[in-house]
C-alpha beads as a LAMMPS data file, in Angstrom:
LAMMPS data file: protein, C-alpha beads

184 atoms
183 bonds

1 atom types
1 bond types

-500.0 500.0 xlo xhi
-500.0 500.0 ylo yhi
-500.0 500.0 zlo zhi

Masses

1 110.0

Atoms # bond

1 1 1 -23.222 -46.078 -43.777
2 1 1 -23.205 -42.406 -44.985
3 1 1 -26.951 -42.492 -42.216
4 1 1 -24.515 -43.080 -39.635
5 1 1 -22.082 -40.640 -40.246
6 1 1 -24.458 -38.123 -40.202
7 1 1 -25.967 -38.927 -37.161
8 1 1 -22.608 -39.244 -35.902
9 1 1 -21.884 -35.665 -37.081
10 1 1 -24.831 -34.031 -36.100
11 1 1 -24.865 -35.711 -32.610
12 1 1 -21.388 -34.407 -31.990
13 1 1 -22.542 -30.507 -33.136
14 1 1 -25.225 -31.085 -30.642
15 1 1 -23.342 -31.597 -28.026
16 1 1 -20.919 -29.118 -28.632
17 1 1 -23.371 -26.418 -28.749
18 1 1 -24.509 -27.212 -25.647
19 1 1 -21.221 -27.347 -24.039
20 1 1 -20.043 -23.890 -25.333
21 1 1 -23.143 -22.429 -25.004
22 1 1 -22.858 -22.759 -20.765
23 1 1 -22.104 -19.889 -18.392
24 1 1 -19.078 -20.020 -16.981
25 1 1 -19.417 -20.033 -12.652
26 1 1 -17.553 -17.166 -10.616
27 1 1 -14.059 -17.874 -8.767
28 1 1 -14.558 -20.289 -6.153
29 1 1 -14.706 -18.796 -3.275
30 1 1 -15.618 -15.898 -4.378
31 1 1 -19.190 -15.489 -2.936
32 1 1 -21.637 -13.851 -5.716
33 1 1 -23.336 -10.538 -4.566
34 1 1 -26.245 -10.521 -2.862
35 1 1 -29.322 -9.299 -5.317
36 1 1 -30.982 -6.112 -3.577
37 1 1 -34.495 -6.715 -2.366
38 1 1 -36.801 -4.542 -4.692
39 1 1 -37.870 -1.583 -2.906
40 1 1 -41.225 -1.692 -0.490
41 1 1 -43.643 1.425 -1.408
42 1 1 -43.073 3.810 2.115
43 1 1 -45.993 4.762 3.449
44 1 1 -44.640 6.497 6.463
45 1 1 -41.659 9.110 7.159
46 1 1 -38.779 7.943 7.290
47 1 1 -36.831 7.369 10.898
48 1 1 -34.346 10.286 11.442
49 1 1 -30.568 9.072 9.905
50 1 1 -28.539 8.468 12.898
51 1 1 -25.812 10.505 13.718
52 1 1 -22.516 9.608 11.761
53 1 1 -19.598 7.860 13.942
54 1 1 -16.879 9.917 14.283
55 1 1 -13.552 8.719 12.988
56 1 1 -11.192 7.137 14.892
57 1 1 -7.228 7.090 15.320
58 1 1 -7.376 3.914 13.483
59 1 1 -9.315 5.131 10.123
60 1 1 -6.296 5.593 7.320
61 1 1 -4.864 9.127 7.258
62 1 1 -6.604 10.782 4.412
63 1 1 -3.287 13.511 4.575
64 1 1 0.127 13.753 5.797
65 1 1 0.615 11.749 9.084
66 1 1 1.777 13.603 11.910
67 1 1 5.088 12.405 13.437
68 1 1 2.602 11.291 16.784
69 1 1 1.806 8.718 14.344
70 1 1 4.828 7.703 13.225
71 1 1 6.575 7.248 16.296
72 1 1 9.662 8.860 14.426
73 1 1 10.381 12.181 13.713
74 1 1 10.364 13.587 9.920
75 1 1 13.221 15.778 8.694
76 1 1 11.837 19.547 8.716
77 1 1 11.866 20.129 4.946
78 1 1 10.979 16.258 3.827
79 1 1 8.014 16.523 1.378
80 1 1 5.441 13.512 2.171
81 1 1 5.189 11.848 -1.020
82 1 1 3.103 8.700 -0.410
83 1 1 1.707 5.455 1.813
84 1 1 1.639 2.388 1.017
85 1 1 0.642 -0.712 2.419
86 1 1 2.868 -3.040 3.425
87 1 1 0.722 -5.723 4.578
88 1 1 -0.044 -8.138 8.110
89 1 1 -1.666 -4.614 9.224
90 1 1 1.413 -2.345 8.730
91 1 1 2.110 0.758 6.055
92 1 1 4.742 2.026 5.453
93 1 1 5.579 6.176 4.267
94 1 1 7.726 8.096 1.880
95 1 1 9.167 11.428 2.483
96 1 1 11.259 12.838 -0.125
97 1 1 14.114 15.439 0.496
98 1 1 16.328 17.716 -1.325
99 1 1 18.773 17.036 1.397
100 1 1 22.256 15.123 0.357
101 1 1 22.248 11.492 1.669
102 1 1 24.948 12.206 4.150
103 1 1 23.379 14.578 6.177
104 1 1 20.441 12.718 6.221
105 1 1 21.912 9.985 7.485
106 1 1 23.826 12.342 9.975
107 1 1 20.576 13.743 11.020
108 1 1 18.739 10.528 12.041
109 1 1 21.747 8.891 13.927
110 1 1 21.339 11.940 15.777
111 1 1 17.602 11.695 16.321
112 1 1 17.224 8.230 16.867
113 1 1 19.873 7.845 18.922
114 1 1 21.517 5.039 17.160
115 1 1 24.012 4.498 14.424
116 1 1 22.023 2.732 11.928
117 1 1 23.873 0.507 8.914
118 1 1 24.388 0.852 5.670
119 1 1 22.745 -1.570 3.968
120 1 1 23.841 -1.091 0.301
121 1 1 26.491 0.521 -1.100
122 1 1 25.090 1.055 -4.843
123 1 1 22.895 2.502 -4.284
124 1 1 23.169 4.124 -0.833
125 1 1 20.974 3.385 1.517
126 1 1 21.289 3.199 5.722
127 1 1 18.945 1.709 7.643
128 1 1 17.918 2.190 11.533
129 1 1 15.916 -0.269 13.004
130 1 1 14.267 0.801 16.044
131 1 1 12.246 -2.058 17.969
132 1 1 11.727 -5.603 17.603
133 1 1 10.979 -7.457 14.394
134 1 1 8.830 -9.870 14.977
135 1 1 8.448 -12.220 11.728
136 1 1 4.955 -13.756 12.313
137 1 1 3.252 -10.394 12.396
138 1 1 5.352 -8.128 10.197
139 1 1 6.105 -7.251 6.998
140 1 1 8.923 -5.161 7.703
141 1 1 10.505 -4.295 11.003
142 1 1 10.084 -0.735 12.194
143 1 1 12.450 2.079 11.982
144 1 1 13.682 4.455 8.925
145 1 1 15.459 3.840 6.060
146 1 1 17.176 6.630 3.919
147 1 1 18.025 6.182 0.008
148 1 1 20.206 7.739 -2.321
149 1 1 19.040 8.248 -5.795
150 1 1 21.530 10.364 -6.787
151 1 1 23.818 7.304 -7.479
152 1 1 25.418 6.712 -11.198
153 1 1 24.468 10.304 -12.187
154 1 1 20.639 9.641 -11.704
155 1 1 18.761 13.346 -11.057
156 1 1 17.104 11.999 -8.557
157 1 1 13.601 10.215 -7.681
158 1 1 11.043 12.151 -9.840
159 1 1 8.145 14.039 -7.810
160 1 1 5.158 12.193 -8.037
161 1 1 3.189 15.517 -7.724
162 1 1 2.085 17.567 -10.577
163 1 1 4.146 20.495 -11.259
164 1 1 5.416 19.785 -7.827
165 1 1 8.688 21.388 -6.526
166 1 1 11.765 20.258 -6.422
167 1 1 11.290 18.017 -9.492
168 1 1 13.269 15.484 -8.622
169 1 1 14.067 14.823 -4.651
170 1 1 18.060 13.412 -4.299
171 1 1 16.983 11.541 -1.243
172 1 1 13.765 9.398 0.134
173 1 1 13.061 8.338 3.167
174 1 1 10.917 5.810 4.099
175 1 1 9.528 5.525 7.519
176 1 1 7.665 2.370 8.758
177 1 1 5.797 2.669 12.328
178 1 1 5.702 0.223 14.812
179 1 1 2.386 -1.281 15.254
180 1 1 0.028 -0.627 18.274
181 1 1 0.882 -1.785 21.464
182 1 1 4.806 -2.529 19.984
183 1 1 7.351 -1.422 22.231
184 1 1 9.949 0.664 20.123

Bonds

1 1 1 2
2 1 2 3
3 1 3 4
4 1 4 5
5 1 5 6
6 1 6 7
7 1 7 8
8 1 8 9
9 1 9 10
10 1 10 11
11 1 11 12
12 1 12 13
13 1 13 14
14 1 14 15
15 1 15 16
16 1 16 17
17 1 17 18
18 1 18 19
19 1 19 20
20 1 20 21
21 1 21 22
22 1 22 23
23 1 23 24
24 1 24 25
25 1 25 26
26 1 26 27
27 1 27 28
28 1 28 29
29 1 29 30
30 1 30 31
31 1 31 32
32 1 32 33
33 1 33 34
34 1 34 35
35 1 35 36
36 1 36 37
37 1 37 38
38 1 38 39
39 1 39 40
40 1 40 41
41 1 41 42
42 1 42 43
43 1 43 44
44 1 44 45
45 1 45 46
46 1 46 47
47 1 47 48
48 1 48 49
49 1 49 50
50 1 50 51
51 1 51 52
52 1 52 53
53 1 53 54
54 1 54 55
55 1 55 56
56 1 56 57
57 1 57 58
58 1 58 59
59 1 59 60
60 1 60 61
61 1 61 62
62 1 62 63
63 1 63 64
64 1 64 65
65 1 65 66
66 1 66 67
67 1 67 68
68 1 68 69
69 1 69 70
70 1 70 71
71 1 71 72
72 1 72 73
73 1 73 74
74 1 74 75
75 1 75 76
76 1 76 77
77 1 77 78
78 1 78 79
79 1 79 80
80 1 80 81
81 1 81 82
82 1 82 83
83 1 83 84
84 1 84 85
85 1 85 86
86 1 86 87
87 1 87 88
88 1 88 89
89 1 89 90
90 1 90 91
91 1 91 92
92 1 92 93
93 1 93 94
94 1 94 95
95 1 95 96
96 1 96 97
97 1 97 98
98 1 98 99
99 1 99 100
100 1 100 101
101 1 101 102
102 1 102 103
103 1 103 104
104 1 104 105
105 1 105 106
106 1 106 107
107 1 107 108
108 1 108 109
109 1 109 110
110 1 110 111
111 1 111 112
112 1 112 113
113 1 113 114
114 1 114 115
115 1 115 116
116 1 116 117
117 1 117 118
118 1 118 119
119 1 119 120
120 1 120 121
121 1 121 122
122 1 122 123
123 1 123 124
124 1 124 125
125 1 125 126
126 1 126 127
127 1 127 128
128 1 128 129
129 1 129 130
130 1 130 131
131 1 131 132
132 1 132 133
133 1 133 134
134 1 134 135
135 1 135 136
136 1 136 137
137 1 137 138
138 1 138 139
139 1 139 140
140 1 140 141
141 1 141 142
142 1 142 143
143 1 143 144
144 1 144 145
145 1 145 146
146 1 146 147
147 1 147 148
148 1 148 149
149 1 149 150
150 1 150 151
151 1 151 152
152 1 152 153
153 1 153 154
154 1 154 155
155 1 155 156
156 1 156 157
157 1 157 158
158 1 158 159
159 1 159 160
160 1 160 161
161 1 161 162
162 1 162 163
163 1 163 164
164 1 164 165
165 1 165 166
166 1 166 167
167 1 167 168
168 1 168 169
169 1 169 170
170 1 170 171
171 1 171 172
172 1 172 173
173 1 173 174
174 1 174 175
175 1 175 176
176 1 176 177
177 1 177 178
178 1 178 179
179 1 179 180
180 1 180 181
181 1 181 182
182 1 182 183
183 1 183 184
């Protein structure tokens, strides 16, 4: 009897080394990378390296974007702070300002042509929608919205940038384009 408890014991350690000691598979779907060919010895020159592509429109701003590609005009003294992407191809950009909320708000009604709403009371913040939503494709629907952060004795929404000036900006505004070929 005490054979076949052994047997019993060392055929279950068996098997459980061999189950712990396998390699867990990558994420389905999740295609594993391509091994590089080893190298060929050259034997002749190399062809010349073609010519690099210049970049298009299209290629992600690298800097500030220009109000051409915004479709919306920035206030003169916003500070760009950041992109991000908002997804279904669209991104969407932060200006801050040292500008009070108010006259921000004043100032785009003006520009845009269009009296906006205010979307929250605590804390502030207007929207103007300018163009079409159109669910299916977009993430958010294009136009500019303006926030307070000055609410409940808050400084203000802290400069991302190093050392940058003003330290804190009272106001952001956050601009989202419409995409290519939308009518605004």
């Amino acid at each position: 009897m005490q054979r076949v408890g052994f047997v019993l014991i060392v055929a279950f350690a068996a098997g459980w080394l061999q189950l712990s000691a396998q390699v867990p598979q990558p994420f389905p779907g999740r295609p594993t990378p391509p091994r590089p060919a080893p190298a060929a010895p050259q034997t002749s020159a190399p062809p010349p390296a073609a010519p690099a592509a210049p970049r298009t429109e299209a290629a992600a701003p690298t800097g500030e974007p220009t109000e051409g590609m915004l479709g919306f005009p920035v206030y003169p003294s916003a500070q760009f702070i950041t992109s991000y992407d908002a997804g279904r191809g669209q991104k969407y950009y932060l200006y801050g300002s040292e500008m009070p909320f108010a006259a921000l708000v004043k100032y785009y009604q003006s520009a845009l042509k269009t009296r906006g709403n205010l979307v929250f009371d605590v804390p502030a913040t207007y929207m103007f929608e300018v163009g079409r939503f159109r669910e299916e494709t977009m993430a958010f629907p294009p136009g500019v919205t303006i926030k307070d952060y000055t609410w409940n004795g808050s400084p203000g929404y802290l400069n991302p940038k190093k050392n940058g000036q003003p330290a804190r900006f009272p106001s952001i505004i956050q601009i989202v384009p419409p995409q290519e070929g939308a009518a605004r």
